[in-house]
KEKE-3310 file (N, C-alpha, C; in steps of 0.2 Angstrom, whole numbers, plus 5000, padded with zeros to 4 digits):
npx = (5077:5072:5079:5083:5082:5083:5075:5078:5091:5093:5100:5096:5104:5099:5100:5098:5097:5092:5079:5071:5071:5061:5051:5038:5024:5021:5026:5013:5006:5011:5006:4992:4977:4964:4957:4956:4951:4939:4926:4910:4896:4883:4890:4887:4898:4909:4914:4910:4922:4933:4931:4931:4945:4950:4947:4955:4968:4969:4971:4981:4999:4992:4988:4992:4984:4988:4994:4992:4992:4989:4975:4970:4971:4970:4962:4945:4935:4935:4947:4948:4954:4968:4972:4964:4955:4955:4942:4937:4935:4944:4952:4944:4949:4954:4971:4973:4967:4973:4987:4983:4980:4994:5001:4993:4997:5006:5025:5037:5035:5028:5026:5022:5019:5011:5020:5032:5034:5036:5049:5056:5059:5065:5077:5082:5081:5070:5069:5077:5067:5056:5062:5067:5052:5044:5048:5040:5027:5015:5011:5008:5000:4998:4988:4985:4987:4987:4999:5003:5007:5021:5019:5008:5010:5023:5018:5009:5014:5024:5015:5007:5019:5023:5010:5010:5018:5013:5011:5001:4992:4986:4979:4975:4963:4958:4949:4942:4949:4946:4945:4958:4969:4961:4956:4971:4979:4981:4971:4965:4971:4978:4972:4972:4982:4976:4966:4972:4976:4965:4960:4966:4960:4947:4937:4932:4921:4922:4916:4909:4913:4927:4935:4944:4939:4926:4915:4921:4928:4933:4948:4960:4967:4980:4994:5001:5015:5027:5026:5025:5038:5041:5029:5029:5041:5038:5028:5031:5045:5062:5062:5064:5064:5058:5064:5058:5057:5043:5041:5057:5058:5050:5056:5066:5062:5059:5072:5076:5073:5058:5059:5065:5060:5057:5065:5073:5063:5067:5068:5062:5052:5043:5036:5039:5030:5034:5025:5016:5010:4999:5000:5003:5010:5008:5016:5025:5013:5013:5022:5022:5013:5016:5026:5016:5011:5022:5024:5012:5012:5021:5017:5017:5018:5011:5016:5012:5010:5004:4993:4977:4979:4970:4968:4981:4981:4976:4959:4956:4966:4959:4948:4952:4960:4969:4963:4960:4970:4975:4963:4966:4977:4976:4967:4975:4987:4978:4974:4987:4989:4980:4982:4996:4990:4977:4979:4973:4975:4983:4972)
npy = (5076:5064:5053:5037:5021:5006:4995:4981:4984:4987:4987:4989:4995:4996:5003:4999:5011:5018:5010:5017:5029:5030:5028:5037:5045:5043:5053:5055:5056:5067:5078:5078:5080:5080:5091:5093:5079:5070:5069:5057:5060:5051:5043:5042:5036:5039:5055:5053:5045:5054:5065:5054:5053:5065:5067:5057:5062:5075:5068:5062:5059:5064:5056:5039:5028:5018:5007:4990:4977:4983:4987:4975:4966:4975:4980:4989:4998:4997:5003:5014:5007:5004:5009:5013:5005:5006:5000:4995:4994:4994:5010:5019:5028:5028:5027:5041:5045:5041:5045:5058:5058:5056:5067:5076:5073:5074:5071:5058:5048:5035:5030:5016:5003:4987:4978:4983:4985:4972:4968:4978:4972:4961:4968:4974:4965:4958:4964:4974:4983:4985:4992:5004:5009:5009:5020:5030:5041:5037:5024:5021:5008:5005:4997:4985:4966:4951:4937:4926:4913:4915:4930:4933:4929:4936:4950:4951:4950:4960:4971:4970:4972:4985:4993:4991:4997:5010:5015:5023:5016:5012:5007:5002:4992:4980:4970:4964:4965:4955:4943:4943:4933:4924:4912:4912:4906:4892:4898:4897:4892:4900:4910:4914:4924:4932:4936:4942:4953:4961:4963:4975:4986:4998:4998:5008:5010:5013:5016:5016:5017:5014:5029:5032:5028:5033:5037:5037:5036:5019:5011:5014:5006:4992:4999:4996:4986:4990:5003:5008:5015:5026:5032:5037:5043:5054:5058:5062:5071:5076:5069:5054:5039:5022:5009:4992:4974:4966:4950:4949:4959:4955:4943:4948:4955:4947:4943:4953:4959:4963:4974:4985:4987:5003:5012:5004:5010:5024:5037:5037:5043:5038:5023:5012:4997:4980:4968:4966:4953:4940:4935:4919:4913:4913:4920:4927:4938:4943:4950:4957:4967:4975:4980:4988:4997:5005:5011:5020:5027:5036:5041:5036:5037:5022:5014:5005:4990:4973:4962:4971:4978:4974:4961:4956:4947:4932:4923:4913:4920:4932:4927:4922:4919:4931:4942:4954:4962:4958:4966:4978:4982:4981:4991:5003:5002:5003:5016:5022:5020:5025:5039:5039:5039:5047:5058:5062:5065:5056:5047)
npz = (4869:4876:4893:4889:4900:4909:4918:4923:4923:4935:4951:4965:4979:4997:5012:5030:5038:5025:5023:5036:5034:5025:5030:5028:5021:5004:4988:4982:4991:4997:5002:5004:5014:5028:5024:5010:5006:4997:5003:4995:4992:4992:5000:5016:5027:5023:5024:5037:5041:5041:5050:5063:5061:5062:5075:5081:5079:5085:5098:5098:5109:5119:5137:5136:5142:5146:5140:5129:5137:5149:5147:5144:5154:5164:5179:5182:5169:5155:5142:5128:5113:5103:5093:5077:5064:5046:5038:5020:5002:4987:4983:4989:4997:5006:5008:5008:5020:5029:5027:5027:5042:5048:5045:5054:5065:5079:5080:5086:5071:5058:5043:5031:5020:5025:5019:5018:5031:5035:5030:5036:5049:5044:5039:5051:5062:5075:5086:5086:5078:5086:5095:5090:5084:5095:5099:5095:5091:5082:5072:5057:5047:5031:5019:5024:5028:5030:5021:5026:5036:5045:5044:5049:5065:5065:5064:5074:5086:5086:5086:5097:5104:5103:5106:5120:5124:5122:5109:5097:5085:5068:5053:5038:5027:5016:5022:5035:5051:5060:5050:5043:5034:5028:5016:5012:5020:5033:5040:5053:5059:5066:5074:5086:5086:5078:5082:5093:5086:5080:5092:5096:5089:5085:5071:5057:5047:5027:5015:4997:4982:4968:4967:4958:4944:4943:4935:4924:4908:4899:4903:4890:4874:4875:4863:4848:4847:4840:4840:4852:4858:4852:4853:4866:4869:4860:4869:4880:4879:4884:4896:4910:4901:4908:4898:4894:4891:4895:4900:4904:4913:4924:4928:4932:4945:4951:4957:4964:4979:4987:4994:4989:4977:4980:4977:4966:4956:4956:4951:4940:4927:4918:4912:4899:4894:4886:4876:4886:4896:4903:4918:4927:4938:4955:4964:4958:4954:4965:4969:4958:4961:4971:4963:4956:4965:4970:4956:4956:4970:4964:4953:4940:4925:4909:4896:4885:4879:4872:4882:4890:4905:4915:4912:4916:4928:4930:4929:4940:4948:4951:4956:4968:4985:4984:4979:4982:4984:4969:4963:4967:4962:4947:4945:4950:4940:4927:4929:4930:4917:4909:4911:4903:4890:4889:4893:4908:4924:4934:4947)
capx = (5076:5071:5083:5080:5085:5082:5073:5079:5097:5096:5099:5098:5107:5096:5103:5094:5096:5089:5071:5070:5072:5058:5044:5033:5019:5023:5026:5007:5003:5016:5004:4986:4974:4958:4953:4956:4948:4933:4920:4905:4890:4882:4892:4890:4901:4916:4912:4911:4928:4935:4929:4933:4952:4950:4948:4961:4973:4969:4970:4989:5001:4991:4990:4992:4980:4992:4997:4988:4991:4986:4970:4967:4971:4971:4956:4941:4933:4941:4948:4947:4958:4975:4971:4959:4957:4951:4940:4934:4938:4949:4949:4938:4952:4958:4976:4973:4964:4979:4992:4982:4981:5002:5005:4993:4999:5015:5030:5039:5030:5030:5022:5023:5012:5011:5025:5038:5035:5040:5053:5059:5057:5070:5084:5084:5080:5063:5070:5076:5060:5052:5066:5066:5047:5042:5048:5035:5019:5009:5015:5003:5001:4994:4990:4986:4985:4992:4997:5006:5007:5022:5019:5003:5012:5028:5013:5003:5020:5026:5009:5007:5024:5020:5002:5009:5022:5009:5011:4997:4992:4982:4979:4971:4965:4951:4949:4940:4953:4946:4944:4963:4972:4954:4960:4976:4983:4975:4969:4958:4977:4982:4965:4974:4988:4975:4962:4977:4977:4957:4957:4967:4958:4941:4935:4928:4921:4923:4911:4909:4916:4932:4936:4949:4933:4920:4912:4927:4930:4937:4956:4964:4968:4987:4997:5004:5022:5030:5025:5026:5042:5041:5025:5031:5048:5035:5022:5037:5049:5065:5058:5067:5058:5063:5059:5058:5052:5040:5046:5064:5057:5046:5061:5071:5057:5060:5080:5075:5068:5051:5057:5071:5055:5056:5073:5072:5060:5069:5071:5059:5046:5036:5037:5038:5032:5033:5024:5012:5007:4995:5004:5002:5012:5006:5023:5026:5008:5012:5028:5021:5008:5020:5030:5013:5008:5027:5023:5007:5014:5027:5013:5022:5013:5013:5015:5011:5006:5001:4986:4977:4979:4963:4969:4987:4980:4973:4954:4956:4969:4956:4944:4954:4960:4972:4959:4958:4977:4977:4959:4969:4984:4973:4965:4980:4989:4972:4976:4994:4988:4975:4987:5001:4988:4972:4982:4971:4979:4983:4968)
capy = (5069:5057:5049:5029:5018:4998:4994:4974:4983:4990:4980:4992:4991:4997:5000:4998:5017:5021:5010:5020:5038:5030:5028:5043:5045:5044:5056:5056:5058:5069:5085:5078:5083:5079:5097:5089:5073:5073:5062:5055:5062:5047:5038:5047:5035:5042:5060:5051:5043:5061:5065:5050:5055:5070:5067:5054:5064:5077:5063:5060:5064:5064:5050:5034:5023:5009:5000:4984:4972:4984:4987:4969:4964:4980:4983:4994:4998:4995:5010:5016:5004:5007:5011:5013:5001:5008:4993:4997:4995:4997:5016:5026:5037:5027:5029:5049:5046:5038:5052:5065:5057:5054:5072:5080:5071:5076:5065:5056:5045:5031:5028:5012:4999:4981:4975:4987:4984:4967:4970:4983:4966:4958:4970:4977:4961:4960:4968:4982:4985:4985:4997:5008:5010:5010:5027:5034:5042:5034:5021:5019:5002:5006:4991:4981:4960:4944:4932:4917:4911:4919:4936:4933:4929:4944:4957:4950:4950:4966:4977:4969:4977:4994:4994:4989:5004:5016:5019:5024:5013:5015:5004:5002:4983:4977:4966:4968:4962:4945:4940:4943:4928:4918:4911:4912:4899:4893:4904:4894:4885:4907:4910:4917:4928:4935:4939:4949:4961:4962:4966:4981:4992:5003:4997:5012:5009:5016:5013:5019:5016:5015:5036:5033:5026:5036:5040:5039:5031:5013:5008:5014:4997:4994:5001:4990:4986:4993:5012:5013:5017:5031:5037:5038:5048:5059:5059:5063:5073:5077:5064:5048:5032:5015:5006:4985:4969:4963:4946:4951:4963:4950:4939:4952:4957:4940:4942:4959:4961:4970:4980:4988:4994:5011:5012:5003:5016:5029:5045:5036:5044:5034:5017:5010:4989:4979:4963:4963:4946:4938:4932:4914:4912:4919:4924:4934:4941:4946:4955:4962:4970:4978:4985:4992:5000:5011:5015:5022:5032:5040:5046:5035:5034:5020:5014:4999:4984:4966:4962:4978:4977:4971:4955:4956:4943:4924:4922:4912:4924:4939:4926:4917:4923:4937:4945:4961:4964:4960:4972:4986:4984:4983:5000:5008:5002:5007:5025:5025:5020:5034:5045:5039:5040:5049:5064:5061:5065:5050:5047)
capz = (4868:4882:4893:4891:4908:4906:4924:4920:4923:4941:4957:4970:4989:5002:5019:5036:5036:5022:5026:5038:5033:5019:5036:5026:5014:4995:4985:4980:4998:5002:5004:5004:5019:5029:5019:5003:5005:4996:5003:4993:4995:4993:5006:5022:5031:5022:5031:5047:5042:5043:5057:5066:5061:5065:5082:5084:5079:5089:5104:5100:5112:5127:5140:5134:5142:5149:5135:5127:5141:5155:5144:5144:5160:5172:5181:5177:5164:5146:5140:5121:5111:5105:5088:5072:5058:5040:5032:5013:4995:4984:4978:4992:5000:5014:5009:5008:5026:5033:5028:5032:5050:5047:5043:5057:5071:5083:5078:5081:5068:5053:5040:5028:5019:5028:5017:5021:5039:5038:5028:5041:5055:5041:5038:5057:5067:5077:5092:5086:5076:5092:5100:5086:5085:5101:5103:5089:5097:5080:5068:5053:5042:5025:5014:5028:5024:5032:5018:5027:5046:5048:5044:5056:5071:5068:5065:5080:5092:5086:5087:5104:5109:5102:5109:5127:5124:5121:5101:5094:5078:5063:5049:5033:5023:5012:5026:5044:5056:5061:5046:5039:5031:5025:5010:5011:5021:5038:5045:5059:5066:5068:5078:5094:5084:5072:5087:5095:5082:5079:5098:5096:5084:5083:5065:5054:5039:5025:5009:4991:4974:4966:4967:4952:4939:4944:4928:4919:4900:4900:4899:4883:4872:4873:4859:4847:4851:4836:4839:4858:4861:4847:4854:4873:4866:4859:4874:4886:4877:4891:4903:4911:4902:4907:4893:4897:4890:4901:4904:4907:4919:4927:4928:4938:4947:4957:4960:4971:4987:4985:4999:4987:4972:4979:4974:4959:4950:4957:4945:4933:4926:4915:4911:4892:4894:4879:4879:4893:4896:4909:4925:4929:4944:4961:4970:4953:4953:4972:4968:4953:4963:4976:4960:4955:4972:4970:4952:4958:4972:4961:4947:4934:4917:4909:4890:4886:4873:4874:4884:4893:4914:4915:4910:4920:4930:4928:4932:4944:4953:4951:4962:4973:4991:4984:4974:4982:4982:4962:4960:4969:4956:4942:4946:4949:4935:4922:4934:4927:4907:4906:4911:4898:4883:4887:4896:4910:4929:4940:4950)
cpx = (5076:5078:5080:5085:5081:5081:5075:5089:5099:5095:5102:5100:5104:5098:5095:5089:5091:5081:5070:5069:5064:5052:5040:5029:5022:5021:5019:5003:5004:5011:4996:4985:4967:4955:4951:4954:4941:4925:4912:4899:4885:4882:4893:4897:4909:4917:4912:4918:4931:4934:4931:4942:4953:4951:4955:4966:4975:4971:4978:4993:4998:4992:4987:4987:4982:4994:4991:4986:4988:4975:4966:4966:4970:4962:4950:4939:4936:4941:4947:4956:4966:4974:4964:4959:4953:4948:4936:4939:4942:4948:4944:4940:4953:4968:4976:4972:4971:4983:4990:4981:4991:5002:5002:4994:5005:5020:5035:5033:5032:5024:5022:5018:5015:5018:5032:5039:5038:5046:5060:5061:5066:5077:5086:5086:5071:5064:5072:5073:5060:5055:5066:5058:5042:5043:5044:5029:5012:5014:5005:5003:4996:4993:4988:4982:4990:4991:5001:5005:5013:5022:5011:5005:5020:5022:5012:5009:5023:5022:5008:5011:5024:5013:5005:5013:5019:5008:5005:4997:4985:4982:4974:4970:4960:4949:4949:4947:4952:4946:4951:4969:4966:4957:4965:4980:4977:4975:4966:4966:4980:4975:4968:4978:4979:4969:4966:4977:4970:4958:4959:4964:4951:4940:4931:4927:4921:4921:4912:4915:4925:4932:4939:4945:4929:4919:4917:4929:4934:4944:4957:4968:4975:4989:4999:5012:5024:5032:5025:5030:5042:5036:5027:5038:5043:5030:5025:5043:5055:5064:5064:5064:5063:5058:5062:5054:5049:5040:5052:5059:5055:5054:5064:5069:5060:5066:5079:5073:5061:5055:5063:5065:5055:5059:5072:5069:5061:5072:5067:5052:5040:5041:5035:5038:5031:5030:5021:5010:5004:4998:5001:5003:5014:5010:5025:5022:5009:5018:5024:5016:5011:5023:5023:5009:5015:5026:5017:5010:5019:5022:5016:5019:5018:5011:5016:5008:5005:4994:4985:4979:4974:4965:4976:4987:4976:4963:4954:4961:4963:4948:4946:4957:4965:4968:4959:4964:4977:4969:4963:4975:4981:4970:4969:4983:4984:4972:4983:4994:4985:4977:4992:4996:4981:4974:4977:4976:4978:4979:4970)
cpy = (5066:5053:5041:5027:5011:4996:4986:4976:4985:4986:4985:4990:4997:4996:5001:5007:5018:5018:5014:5028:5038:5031:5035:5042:5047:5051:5060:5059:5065:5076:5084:5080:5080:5085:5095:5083:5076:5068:5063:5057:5056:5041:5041:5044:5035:5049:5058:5048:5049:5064:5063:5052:5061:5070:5064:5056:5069:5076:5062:5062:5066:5055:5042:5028:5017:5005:4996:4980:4976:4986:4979:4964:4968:4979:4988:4993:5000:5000:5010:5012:5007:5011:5012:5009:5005:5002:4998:4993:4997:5005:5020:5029:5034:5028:5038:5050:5044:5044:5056:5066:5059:5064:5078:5079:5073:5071:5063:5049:5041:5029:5022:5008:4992:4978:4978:4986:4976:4969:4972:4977:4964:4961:4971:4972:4964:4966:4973:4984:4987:4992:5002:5012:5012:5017:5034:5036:5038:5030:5019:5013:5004:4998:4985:4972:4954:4937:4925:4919:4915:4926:4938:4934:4935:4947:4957:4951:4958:4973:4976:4973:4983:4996:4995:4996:5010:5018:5020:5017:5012:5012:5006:4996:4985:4973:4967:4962:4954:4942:4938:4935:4922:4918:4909:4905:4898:4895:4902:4891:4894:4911:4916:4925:4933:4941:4943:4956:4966:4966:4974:4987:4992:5003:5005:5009:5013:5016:5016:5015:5017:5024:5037:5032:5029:5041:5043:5032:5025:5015:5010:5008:5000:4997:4994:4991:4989:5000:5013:5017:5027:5036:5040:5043:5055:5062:5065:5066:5076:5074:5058:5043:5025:5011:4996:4980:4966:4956:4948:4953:4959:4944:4942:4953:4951:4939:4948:4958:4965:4977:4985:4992:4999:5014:5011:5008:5022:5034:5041:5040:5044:5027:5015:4999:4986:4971:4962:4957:4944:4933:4926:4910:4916:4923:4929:4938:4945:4952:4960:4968:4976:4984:4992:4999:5005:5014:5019:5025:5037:5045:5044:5033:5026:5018:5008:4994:4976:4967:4968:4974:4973:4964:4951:4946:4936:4927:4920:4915:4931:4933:4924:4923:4930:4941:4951:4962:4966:4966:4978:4987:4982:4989:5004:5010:5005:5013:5027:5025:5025:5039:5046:5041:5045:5055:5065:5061:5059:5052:5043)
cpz = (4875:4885:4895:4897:4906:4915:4927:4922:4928:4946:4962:4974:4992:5008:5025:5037:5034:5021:5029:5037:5026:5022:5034:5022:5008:4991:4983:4985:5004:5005:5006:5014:5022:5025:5013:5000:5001:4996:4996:4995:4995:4998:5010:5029:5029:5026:5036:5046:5046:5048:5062:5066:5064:5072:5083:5083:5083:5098:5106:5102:5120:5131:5135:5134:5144:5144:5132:5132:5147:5154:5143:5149:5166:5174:5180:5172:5159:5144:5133:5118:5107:5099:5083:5067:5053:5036:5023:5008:4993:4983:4983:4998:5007:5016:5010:5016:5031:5033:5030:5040:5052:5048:5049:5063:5072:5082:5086:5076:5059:5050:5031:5027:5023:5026:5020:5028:5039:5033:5032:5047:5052:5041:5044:5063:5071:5085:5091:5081:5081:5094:5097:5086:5089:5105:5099:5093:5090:5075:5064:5047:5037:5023:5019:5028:5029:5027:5020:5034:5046:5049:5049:5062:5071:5067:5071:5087:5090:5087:5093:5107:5109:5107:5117:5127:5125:5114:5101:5087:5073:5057:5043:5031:5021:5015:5033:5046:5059:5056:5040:5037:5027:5016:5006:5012:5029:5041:5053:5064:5069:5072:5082:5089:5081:5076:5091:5093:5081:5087:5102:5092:5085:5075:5063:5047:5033:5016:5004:4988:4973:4961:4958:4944:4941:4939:4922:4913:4903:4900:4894:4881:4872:4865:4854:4845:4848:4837:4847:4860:4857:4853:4864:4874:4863:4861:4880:4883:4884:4898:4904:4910:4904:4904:4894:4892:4896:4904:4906:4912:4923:4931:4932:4944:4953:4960:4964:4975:4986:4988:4995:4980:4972:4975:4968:4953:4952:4952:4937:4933:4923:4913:4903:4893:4887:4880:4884:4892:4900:4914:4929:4937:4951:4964:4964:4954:4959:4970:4963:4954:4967:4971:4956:4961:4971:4964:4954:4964:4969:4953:4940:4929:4914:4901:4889:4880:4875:4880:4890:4901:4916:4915:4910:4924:4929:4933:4940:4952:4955:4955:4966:4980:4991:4981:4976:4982:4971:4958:4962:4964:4949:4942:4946:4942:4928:4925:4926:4919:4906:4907:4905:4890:4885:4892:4904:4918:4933:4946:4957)
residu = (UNK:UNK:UNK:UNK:UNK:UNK:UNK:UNK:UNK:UNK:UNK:UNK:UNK:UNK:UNK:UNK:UNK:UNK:UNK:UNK:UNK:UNK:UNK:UNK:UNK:UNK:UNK:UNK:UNK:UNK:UNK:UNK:UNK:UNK:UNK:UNK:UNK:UNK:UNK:UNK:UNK:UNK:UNK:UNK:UNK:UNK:UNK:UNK:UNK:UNK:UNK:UNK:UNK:UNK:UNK:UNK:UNK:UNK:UNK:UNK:UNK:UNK:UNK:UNK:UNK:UNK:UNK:UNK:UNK:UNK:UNK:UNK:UNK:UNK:UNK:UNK:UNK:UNK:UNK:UNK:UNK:UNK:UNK:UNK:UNK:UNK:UNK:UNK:UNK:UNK:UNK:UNK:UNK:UNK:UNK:UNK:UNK:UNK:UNK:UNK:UNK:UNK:UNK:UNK:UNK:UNK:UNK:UNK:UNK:UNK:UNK:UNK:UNK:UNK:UNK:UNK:UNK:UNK:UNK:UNK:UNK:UNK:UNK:UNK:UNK:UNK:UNK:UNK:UNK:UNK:UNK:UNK:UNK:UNK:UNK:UNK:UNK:UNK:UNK:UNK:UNK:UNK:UNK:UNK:UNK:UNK:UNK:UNK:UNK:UNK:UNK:UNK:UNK:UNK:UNK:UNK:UNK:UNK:UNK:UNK:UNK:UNK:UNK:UNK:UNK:UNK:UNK:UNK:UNK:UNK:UNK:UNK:UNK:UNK:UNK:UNK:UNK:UNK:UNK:UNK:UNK:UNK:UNK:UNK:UNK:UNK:UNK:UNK:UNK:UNK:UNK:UNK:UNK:UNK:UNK:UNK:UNK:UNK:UNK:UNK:UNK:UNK:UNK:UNK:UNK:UNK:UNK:UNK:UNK:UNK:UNK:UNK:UNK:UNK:UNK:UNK:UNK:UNK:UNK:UNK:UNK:UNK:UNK:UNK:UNK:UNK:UNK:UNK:UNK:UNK:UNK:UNK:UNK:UNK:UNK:UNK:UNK:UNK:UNK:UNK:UNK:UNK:UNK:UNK:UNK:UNK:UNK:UNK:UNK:UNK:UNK:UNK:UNK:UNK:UNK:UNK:UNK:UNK:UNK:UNK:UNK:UNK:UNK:UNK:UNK:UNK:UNK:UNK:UNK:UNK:UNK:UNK:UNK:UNK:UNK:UNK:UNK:UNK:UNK:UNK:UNK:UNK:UNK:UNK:UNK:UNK:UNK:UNK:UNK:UNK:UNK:UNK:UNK:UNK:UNK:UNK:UNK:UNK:UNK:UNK:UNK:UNK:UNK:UNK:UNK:UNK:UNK:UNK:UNK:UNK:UNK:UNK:UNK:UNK:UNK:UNK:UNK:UNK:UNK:UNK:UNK:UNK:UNK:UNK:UNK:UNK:UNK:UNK:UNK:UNK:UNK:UNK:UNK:UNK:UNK:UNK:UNK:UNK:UNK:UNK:UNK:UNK:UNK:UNK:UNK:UNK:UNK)
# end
């Protein structure tokens, strides 16, 4: 028999520490490679990503190149910037591209999505970030997004101070670097900060389709409520569910820190929701995407009723200036259901 766990019941504590000891690639990540990428034949600027990493990782470790400041004010001819940016779509292997730089590069080294790093700013303080950091030869930002003026201006001060150090740095977004907060908030009064950050990275692009739907059957309709738990006790026999009504959860959802989610779904292995319902309010919608980004690196099936994933979000959330955050947690999430029911491996 199954052992049940109530995710509405845990309220993890997270030390400083233990953010730190988390600076890796997820579990999903934990083994991939530039060998096992599989670029697109159709897209050849996915192959020239690989490549491109390729080299830069081989780069790391040697001379530094003076920092940011001497690069923008020393003398000479402008050297090779500090870092690489991965722009693309949801879904076409830039996180796989990221770890596999993470895993063949010389350490010391970090690696986290955008949130966890501010997060990491929050528990430690901004200085010893910096002091902490600074003695990384790469620091990699997955997920990379600026959604308020302040997380504009600590990115934009803390990348600068790494850069000036000599870090190496390596990002990921759906979002070229100039362009980051349009949308959100104003972005035109963060001009200077946001051109900071654009003037440290070599953009690569990185084109094609959503990897995880590529010619694969729609979403599986939810279940109806009555029989999920049964059928996930009998999908998952000896397994740990945590089985949730999905308001509660929602409702908890908002008393945690995101930066404690890892934690939270710690030792789960599939998820049982009861009630999905479509999410009205953005600062939940935002969390609930963060809690779908740790389900999806943990490979956690998911069983589920009320409305499909698809329809998690409001229209108007799925166009306005978050939209590509809640398309990348629709994707994953429709990843994590066709695994619970059409036995299908998390894409």
């Amino acid at each position: 028999m199954p052992t049940i766990e109530h995710l509405s019941e845990r309220t993890p504590n997270v030390s400083p520490e233990q953010l730190l000891d988390g600076f890796e690639p997820s579990y999903r990540f934990g083994e991939v490679s530039f060998d096992n990428y599989i670029p697109d034949p159709q897209q050849p600027s996915q192959a020239a990503a690989v490549q491109r990493m390729r080299e830069f990782a081989a780069s790391i470790g040697g001379a530094s190149g003076g920092g940011f400041l001497g690069r923008l004010f020393g003398g000479g001819p402008r050297k090779a910037k500090a870092g690489l940016y991965l722009d693309g779509g949801f879904g076409v292997g830039k996180t796989h591209l990221l770890a596999s730089l993470w895993h063949a590069a010389p350490g010391p080294k970090a690696f986290g999505t955008f949130v966890e790093y501010t997060n990491l700013v929050g528990a430690l303080s901004f200085r010893k970030t910096v002091d902490v950091l600074k003695g990384y030869k790469l620091v990699c930002i997955d997920e990379f997004e600026l959604d308020d003026p302040g997380d504009t201006v600590l990115m934009s001060r803390l990348m600068r101070e790494l850069s000036d150090a000599g870090v190496r740095l390596v990002a990921t977004s759906n979002t070229l670097p100039g362009a980051l907060g349009e949308g959100r908030f104003a972005a035109t009064d963060f001009k200077r900060e946001i051109q900071v950050l654009a003037d440290q990275f070599d953009v690569i692009r990185v084109d094609g389709e959503d990897y995880r739907h590529r010619g694969l059957a729609d979403a599986p309709a939810p279940l109806p409520d009555d029989r999920i738990e049964a059928y996930a006790e009998e999908r998952f026999p000896d397994r740990t569910l945590a089985v949730d009504d999905f308001g509660g959860l929602t409702r908890h959802l908002q008393r945690i820190h995101p930066s404690r989610y890892r934690q939270l779904i710690d030792g789960i292995d599939v998820l049982v929701l009861h009630r999905v319902e479509t999410i009205t309010e953005q600062s939940l919608a935002l969390r609930f995407v963060v809690l779908a980004d740790r389900l999806y690196d943990r490979d956690v099936p998911i069983v589920s009723s009320g409305v499909p994933f698809d329809e998690l979000f409001t229209q108007e959330m799925m166009g306005g200036g978050y939209m590509k955050k809640y398309f990348r947690a629709v994707s994953r999430l429709t990843s994590l259901a066709r695994n619970a029911q059409l036995d299908e491996p998390v894409a």
